[in-house]
ZABA-636032 format. One record per residue (C-alpha): residue in three letters; z, x, y. Coordinates in pm, 1 decimal, padded with zeros to 6 digits. Each point is the difference from the previous one (the first is absolute). Example, Ala and Ser with C-alpha at 12.3 -4.5 7.8 and 13.67 -1.06 7.14 Angstrom:
// residues 2
rec residu: Ala w: 00780.0 u: 01230.0 v: -00450.0
rec residu: Ser w: -00066.0 u: 00137.0 v: 00344.0
This chain:
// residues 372
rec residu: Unk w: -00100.1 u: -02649.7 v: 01032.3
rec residu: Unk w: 00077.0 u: -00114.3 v: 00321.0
rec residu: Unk w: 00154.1 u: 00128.4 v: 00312.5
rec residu: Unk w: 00212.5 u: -00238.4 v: 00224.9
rec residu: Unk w: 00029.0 u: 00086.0 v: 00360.2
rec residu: Unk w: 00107.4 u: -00220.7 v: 00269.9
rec residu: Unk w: -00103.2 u: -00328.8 v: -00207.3
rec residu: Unk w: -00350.8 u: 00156.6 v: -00097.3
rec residu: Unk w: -00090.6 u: 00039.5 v: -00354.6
rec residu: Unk w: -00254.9 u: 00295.9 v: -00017.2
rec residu: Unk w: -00158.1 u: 00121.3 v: -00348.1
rec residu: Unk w: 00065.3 u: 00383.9 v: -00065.1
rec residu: Unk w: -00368.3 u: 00080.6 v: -00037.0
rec residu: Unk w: -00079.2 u: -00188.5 v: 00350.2
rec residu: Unk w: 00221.4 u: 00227.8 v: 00198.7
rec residu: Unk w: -00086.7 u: 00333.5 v: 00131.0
rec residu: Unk w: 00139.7 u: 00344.8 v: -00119.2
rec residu: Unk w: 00182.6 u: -00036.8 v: 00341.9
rec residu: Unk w: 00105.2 u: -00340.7 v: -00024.7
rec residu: Unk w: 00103.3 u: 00072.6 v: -00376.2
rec residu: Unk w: 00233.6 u: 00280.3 v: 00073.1
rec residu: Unk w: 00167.5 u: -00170.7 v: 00289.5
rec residu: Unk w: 00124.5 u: -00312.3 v: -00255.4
rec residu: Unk w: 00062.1 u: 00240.5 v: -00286.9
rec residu: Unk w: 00252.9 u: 00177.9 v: 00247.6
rec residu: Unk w: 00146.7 u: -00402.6 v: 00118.8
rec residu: Unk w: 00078.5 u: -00071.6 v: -00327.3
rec residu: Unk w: 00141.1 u: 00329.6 v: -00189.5
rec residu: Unk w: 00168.3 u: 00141.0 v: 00353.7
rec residu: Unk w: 00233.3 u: -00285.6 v: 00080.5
rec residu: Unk w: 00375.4 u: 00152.3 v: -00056.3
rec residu: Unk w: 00254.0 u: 00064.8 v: -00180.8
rec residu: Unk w: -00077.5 u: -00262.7 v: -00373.8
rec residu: Unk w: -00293.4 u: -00209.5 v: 00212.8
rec residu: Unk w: -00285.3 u: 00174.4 v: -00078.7
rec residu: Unk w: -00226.0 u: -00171.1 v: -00197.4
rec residu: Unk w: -00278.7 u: 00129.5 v: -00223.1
rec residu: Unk w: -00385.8 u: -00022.5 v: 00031.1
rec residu: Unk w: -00213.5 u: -00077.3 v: -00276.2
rec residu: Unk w: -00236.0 u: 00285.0 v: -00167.0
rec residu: Unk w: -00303.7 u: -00095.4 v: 00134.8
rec residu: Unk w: 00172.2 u: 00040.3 v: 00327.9
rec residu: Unk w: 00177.5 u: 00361.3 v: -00080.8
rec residu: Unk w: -00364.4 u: 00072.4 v: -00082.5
rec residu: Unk w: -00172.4 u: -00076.9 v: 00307.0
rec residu: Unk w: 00268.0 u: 00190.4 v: 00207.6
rec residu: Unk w: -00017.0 u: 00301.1 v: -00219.6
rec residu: Unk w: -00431.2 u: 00015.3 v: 00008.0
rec residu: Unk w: 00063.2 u: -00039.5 v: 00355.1
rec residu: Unk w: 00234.3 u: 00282.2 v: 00041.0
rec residu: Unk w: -00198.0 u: 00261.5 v: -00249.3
rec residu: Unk w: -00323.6 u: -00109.7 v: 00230.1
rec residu: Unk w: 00197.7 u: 00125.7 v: 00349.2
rec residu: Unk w: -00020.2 u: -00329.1 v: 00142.0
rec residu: Unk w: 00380.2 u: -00088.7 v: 00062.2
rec residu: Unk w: 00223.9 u: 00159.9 v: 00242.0
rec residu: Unk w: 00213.2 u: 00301.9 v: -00142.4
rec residu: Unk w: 00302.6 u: -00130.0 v: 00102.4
rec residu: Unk w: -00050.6 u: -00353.4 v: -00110.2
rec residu: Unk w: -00081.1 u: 00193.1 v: -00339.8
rec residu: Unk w: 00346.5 u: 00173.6 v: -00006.2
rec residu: Unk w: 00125.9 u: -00319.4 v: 00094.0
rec residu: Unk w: -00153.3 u: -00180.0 v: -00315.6
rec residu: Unk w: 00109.6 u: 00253.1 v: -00245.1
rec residu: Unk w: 00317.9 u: 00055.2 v: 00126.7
rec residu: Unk w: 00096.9 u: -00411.7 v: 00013.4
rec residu: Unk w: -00120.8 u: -00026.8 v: -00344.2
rec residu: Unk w: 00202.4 u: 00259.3 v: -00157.4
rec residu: Unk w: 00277.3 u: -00142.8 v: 00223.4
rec residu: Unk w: -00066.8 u: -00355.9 v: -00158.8
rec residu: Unk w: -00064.7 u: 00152.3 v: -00373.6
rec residu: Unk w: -00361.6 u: -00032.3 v: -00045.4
rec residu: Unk w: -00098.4 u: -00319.0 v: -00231.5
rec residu: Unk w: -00206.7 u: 00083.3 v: -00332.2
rec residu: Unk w: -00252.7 u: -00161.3 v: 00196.1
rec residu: Unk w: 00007.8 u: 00186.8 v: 00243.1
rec residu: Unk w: 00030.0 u: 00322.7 v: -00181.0
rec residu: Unk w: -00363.5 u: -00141.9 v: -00176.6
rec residu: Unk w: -00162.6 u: -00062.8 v: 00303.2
rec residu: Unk w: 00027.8 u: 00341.2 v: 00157.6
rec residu: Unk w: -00116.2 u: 00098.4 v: -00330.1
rec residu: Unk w: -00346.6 u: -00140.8 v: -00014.6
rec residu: Unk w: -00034.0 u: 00115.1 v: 00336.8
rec residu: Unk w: 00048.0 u: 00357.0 v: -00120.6
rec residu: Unk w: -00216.1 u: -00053.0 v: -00290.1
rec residu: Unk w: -00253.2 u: -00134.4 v: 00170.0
rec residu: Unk w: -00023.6 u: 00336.5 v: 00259.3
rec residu: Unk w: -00036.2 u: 00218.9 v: -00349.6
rec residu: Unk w: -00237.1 u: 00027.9 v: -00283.4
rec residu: Unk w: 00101.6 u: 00179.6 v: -00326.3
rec residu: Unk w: -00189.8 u: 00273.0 v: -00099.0
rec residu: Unk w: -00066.8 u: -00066.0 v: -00377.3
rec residu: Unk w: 00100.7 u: 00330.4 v: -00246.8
rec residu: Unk w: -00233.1 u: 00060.6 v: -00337.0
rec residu: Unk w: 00290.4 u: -00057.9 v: -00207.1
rec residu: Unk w: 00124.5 u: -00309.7 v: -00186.3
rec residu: Unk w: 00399.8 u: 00019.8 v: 00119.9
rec residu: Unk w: 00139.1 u: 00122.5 v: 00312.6
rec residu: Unk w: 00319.4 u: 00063.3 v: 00155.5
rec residu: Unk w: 00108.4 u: -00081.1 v: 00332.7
rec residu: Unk w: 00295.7 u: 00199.3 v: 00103.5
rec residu: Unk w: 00196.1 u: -00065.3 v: 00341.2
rec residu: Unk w: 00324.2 u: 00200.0 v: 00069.8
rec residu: Unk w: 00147.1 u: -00096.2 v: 00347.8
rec residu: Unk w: -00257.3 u: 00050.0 v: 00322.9
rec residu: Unk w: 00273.2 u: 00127.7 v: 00186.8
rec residu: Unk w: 00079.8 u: 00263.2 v: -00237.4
rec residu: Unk w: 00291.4 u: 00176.0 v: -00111.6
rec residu: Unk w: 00303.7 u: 00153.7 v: 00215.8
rec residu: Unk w: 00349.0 u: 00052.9 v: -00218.4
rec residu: Unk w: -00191.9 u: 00086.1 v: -00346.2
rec residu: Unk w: -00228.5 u: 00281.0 v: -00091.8
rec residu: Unk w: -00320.2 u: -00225.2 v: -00169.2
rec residu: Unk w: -00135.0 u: 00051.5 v: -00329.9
rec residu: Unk w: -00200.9 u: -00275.3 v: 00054.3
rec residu: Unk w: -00358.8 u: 00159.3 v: 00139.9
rec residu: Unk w: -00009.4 u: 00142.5 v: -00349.4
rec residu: Unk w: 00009.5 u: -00317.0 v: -00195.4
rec residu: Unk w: -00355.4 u: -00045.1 v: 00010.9
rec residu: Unk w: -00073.7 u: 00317.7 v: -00204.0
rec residu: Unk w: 00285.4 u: -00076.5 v: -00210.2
rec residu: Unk w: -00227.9 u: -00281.0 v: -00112.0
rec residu: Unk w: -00325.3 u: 00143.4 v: 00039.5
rec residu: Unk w: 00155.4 u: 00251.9 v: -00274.6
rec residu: Unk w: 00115.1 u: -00335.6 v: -00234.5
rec residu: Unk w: -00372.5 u: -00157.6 v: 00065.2
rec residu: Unk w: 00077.5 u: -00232.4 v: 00239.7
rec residu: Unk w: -00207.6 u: -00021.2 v: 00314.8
rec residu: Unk w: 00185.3 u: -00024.7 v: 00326.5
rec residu: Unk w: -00044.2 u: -00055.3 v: 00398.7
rec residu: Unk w: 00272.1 u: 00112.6 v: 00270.7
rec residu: Unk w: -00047.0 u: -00173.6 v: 00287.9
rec residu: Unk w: 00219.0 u: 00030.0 v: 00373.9
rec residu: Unk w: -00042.2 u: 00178.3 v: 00302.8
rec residu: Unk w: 00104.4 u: 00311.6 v: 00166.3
rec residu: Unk w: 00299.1 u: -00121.6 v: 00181.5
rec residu: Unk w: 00100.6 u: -00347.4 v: 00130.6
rec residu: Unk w: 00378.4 u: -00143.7 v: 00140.9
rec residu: Unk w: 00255.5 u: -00052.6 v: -00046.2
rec residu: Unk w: 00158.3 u: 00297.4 v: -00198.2
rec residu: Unk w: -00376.0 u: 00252.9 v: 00017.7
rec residu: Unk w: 00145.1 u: 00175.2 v: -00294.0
rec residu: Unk w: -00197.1 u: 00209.8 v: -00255.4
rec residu: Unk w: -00290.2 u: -00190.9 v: -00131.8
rec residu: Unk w: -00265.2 u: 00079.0 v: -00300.0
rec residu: Unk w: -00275.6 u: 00009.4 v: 00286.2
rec residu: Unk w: 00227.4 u: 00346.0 v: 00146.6
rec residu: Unk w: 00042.2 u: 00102.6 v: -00319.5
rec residu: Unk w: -00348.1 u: 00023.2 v: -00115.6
rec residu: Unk w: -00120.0 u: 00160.7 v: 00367.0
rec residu: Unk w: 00241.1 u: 00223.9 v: -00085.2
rec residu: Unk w: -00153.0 u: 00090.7 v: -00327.5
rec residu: Unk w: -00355.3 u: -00002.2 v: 00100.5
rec residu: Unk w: -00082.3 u: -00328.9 v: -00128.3
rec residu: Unk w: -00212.7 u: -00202.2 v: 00228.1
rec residu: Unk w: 00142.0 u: -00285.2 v: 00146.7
rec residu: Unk w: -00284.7 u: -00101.4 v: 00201.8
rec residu: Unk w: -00240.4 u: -00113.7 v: -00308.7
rec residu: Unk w: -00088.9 u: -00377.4 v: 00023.8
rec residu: Unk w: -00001.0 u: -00226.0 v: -00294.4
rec residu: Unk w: -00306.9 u: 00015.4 v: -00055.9
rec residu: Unk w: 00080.9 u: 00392.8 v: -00054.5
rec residu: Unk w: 00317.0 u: -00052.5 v: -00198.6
rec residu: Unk w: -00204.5 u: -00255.1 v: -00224.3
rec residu: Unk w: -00279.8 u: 00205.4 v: -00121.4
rec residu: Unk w: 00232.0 u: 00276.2 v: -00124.3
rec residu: Unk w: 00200.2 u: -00240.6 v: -00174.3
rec residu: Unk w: -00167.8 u: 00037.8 v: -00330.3
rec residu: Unk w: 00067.2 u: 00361.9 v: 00003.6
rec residu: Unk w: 00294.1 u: 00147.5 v: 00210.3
rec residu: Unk w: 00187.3 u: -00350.6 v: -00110.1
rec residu: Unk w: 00228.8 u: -00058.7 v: 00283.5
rec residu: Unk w: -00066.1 u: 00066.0 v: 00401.3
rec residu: Unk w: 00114.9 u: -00104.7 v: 00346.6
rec residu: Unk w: -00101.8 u: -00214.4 v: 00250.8
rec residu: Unk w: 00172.1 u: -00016.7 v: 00398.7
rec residu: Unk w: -00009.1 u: -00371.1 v: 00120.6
rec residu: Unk w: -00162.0 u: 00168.1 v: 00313.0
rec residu: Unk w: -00336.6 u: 00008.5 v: -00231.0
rec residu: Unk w: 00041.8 u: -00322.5 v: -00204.7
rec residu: Unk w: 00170.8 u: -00256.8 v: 00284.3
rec residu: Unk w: -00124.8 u: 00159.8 v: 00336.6
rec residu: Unk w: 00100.6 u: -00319.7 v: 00221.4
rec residu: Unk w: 00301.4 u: 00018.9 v: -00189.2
rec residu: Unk w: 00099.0 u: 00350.4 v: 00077.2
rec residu: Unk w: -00066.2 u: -00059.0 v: 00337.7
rec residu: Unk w: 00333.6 u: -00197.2 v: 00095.7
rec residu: Unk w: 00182.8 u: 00315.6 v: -00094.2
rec residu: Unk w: 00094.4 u: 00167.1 v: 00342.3
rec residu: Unk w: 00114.4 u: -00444.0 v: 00055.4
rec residu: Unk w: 00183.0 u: -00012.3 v: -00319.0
rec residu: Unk w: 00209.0 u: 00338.5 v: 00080.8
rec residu: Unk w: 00060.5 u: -00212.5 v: 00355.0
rec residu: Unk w: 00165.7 u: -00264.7 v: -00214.7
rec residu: Unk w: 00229.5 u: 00243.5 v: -00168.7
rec residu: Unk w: 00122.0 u: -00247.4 v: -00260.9
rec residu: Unk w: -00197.5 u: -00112.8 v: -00313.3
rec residu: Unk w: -00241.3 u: -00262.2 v: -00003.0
rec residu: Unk w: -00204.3 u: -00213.1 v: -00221.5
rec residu: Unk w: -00232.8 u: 00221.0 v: 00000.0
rec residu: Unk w: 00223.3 u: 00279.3 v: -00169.6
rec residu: Unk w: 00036.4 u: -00219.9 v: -00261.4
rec residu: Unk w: -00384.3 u: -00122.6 v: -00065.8
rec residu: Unk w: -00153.1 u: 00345.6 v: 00003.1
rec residu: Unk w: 00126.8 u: 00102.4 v: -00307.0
rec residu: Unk w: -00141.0 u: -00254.9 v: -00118.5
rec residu: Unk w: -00399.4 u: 00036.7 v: 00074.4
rec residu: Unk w: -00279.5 u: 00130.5 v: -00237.1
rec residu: Unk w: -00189.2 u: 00340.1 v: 00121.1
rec residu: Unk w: -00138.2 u: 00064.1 v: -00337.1
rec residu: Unk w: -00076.2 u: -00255.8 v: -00273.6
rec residu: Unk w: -00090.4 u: 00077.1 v: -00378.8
rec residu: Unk w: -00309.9 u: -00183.2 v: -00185.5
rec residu: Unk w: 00231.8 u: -00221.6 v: -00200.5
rec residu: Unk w: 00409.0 u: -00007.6 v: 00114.0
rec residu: Unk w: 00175.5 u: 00168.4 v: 00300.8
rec residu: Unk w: 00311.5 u: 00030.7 v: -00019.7
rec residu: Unk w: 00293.5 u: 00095.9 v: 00287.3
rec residu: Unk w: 00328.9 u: 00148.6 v: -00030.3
rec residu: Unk w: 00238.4 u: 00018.6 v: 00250.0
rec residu: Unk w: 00338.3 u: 00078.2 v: 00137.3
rec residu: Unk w: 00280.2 u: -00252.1 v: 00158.8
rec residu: Unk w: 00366.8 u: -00032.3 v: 00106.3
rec residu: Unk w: 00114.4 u: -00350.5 v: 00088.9
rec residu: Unk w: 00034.6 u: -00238.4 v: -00301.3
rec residu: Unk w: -00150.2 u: -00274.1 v: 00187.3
rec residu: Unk w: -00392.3 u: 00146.5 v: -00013.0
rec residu: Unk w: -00114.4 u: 00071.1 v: -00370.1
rec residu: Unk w: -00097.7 u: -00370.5 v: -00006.0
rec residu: Unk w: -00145.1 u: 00028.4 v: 00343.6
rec residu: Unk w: -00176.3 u: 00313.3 v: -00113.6
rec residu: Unk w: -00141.9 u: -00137.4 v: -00294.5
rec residu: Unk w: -00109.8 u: -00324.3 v: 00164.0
rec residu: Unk w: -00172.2 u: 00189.3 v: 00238.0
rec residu: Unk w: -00161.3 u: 00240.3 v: -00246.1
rec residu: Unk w: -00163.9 u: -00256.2 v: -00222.8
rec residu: Unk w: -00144.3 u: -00181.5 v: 00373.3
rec residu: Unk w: -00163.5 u: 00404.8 v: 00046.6
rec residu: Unk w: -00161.5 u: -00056.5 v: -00346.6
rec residu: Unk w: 00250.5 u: 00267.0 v: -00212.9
rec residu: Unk w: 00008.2 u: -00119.8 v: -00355.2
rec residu: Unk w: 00312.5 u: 00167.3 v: -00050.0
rec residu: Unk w: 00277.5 u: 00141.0 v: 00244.3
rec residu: Unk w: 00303.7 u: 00224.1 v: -00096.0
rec residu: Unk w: 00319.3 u: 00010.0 v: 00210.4
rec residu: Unk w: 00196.1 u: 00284.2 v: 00021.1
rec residu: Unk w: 00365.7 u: 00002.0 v: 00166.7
rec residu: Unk w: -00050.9 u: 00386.8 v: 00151.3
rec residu: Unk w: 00168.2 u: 00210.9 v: 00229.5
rec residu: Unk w: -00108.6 u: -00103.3 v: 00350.4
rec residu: Unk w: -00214.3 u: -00249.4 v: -00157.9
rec residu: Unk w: -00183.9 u: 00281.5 v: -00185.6
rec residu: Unk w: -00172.3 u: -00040.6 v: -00299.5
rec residu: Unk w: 00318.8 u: 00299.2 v: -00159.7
rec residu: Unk w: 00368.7 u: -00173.8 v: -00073.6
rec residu: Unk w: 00278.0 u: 00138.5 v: 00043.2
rec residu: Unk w: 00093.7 u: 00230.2 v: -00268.6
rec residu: Unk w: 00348.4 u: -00140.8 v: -00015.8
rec residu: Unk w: -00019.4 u: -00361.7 v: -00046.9
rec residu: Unk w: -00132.2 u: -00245.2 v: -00182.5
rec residu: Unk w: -00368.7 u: -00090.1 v: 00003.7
rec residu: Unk w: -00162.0 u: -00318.5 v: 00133.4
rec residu: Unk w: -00368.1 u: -00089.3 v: -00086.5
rec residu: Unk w: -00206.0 u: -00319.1 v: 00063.8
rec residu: Unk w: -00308.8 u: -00047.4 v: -00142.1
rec residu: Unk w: -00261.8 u: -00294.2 v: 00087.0
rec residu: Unk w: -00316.4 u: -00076.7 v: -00179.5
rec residu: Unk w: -00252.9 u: -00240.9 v: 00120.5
rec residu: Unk w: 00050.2 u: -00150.4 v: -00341.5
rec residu: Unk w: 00330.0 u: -00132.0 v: 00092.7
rec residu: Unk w: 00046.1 u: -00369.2 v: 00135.4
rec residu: Unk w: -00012.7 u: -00035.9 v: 00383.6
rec residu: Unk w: 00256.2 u: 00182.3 v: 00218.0
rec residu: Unk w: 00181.7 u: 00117.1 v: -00370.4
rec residu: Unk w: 00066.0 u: 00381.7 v: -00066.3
rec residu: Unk w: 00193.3 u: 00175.7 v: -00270.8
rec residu: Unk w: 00262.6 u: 00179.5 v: 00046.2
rec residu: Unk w: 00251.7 u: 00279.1 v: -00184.6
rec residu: Unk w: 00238.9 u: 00231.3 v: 00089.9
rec residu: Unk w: 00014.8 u: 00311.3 v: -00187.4
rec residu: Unk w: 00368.2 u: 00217.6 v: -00027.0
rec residu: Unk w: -00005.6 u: 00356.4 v: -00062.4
rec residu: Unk w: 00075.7 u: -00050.8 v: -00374.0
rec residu: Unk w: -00387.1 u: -00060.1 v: -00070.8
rec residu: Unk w: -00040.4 u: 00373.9 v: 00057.4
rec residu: Unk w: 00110.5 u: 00062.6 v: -00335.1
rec residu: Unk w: -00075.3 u: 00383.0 v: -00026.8
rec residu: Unk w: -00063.4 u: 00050.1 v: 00376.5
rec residu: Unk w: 00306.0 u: -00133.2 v: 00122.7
rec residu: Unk w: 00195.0 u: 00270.4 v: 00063.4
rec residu: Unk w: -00269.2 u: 00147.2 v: 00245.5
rec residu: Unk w: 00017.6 u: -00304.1 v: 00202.8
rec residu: Unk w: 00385.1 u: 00032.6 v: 00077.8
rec residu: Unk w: -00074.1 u: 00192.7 v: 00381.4
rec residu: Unk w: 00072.1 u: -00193.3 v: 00305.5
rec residu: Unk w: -00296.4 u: -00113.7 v: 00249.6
rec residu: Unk w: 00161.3 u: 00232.3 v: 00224.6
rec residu: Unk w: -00110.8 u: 00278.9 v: -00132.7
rec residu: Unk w: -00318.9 u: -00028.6 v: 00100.3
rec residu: Unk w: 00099.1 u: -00023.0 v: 00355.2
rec residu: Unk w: -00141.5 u: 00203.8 v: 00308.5
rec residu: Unk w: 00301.8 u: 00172.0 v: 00056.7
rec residu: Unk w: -00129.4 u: 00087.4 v: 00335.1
rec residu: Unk w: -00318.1 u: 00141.3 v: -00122.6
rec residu: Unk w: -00216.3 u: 00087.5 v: 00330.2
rec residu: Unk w: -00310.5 u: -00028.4 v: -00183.2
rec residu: Unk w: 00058.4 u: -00329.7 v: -00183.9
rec residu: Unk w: -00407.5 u: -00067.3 v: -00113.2
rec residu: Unk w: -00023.8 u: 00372.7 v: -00084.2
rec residu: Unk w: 00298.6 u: 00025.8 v: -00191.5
rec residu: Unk w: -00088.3 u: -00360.0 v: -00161.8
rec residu: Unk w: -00341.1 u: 00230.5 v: -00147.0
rec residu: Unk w: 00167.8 u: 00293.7 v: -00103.2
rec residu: Unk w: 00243.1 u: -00222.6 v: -00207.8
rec residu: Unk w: -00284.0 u: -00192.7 v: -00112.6
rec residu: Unk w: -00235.0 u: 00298.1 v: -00098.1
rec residu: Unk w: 00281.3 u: 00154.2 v: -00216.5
rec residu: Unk w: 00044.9 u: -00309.2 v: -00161.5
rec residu: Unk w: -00347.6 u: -00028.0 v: -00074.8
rec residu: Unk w: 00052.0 u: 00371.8 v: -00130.0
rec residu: Unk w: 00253.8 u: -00123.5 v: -00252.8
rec residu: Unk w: 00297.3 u: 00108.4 v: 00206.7
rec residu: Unk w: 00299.4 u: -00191.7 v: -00151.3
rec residu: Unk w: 00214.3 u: -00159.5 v: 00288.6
rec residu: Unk w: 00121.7 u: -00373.7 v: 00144.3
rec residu: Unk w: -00367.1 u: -00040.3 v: 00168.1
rec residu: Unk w: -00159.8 u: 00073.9 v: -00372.6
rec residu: Unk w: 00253.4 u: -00289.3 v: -00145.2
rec residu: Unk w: -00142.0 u: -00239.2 v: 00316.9
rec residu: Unk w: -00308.3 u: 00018.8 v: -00021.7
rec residu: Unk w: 00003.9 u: -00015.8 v: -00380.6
rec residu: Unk w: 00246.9 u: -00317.8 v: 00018.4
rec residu: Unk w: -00205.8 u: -00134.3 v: 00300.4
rec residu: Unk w: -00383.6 u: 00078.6 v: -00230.1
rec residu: Unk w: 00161.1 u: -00177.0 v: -00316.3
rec residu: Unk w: 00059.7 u: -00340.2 v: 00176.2
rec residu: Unk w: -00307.1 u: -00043.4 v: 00097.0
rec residu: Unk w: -00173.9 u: 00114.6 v: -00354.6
rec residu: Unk w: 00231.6 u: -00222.6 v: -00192.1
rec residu: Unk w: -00190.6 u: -00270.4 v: 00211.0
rec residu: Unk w: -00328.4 u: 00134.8 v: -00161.6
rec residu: Unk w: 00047.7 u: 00143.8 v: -00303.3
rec residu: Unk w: 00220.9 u: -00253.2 v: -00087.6
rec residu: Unk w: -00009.4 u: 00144.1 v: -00349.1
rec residu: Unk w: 00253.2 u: 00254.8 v: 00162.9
rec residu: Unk w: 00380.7 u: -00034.3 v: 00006.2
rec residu: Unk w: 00155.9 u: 00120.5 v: 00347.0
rec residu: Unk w: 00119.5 u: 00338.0 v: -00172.2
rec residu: Unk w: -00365.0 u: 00045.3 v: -00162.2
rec residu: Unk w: -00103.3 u: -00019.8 v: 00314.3
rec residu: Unk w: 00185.7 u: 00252.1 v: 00148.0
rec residu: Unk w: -00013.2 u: 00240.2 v: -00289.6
rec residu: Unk w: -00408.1 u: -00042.9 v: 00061.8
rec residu: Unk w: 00017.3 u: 00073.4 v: 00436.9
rec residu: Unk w: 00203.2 u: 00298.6 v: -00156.5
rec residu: Unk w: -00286.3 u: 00110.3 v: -00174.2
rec residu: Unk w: -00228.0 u: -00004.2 v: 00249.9
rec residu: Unk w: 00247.0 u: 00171.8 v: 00200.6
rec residu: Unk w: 00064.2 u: 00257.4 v: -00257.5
rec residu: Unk w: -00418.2 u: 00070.3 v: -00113.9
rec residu: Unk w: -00112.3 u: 00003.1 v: 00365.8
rec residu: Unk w: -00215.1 u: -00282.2 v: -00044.6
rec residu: Unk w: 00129.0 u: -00191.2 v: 00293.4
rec residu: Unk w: -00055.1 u: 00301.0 v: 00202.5
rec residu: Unk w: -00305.2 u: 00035.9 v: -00086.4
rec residu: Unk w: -00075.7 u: -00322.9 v: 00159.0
rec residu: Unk w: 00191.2 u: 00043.6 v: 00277.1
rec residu: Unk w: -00162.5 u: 00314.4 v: 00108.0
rec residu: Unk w: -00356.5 u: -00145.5 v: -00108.3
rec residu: Unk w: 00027.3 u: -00176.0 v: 00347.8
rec residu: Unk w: 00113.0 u: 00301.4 v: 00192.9
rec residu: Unk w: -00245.2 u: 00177.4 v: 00197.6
């Protein structure tokens, strides 16, 4: 890759972090339709640079702001990725499969969550599971699993390493990007500065706290039709053998209750850059549909003061086999991602089995089982 400046052809790798920033932001920050992308190799270099605190904080809004203004290229959406990868290593879990589940950073601010209790959903179906986020980041600092579980007296502080070793036996945990990505964490306070989203919102989602022996897996929430394919390329780059797509509520990992359902699913086994797809109407709920009928709304805030502790009361009766709308999403939110597998399952097997957990205790059980 080469940079041209002023008549001067200059390889990437020959340029300092300095000099590299400076003709990443001449050729994405040009106007309105002029800006022209950089290769990955180059996104790279800028973003190693940046997690290492050697570039200028405003050149660094700058940069992220001009490429979301521009559309970031797939390359350099990959490039930013290997930087990130390269700042983190996996802790490695005693188990063969895991998942990796990623519900929006930002968290949650029109719908009270179900999602912080998907991971003992599974835990109680035998899959093993990871939540990953952070406590609060821009631009909507809504409710997030990471409040939710301080809440509830889970630690949120445990590093992978941590969450890893009790994977064989508590089955599911959670680990804050503050203890897996530390240089990454750090442009917080700049990121909030930027107000809007950035590439970086969308990558890391994407990374790997926790891996399994054999095949990790991630799941994960989205809104705009344009990114399961950008998702899923990005996914297999991370090293995910498979990746699941859910269209959610805020880009959760729970739809909406009152419309139809849209999965994606990529495995590694796929051809390059190809990923299934299938859209599921209410009608598959054969015996279950009728408890589905409820509008999204009505799991709205409503004004609630206390939105994370009202998010855990809801949650802990559902987990006590309270019937409500939260019970049918986070049953209809659990079955999606079992039916991906157990693919044995149909999607209303799957739901009739989250109600049984819900209904024995057994996904309480392992809820609590992380509770201090």
């Amino acid at each position: 890759m080469l940079w041209h400046d002023r008549g001067m052809k200059t390889e990437i790798n020959q340029l300092t972090s300095v000099e590299a920033m400076r003709a990443a932001i001449q050729s994405i920050a040009v106007g309105p339709d002029r800006g022209r992308d950089i290769g990955r190799e180059h996104a790279a270099k800028v973003m190693s640079a940046i997690l290492s605190d050697e570039i200028d904080s405003v050149q660094v809004a700058v940069f992220l702001i001009a490429l979301r203004m521009k559309r970031e290229s797939m390359g350099e959406f990959m490039g930013i990725l290997d930087a990130l990868k390269a700042s983190i290593e996996p802790a490695v879990a005693d188990v063969n499969e895991l998942i990796v589940l990623a519900d929006p950073f930002d968290g949650y601010v029109r719908n009270v969550t179900m999602t912080p209790f998907i991971p003992a959903v599974l835990a109680a179906c035998g899959l093993n599971s990871v939540m990953h986020g952070v406590e609060t980041v821009g631009p909507k600092h809504g409710v997030t699993a990471h409040k939710v579980y301080k809440m509830a007296g889970i630690n949120t502080c445990a590093s992978s390493v941590e969450v890893a070793s009790g994977m064989s036996d508590k089955h599911w945990g959670y680990v804050d990007q503050q203890q897996y990505a530390p240089q990454l964490f750090a442009l917080q306070d700049l990121r909030d500065r930027i107000v809007k989203r950035t590439a970086l919102t969308t990558i890391e989602r994407l990374l790997m706290p926790v891996a399994a022996r054999a095949k990790t897996h991630l799941v994960l929430g989205y809104v705009h039709k344009a990114y399961p394919e950008i998702y899923a390329g990005l996914a297999k780059a991370v090293g995910y053998q498979n990746v699941i797509l859910l269209k959610g509520v805020e880009g959760g990992l729970a739809p909406a209750l009152n419309k139809p359902l849209r999965r994606y699913f990529f495995d590694e086994s796929l051809p390059q850059g190809e990923i299934s797809s299938y859209v599921d109407a209410k009608k598959e709920l054969v015996e279950s549909e009728s408890m589905f009928e409820s509008a999204s709304a009505a799991l709205g805030f409503d004004g609630e003061s206390k939105p994370v502790e009202h998010c855990l009361d809801v949650g802990l009766s559902v987990l006590a086999g309270k019937q409500s709308v939260a019970r049918d999403s986070l049953a209809l939110a659990s079955a999606q991602i079992l039916i991906g597998y157990q693919r044995q399952l149909s999607l209303n097997e799957a739901v009739e089995k989250v109600f049984g957990c819900l209904d024995n205790g057994s996904a309480q059980f392992f809820f609590n089982a992380l509770r201090s």
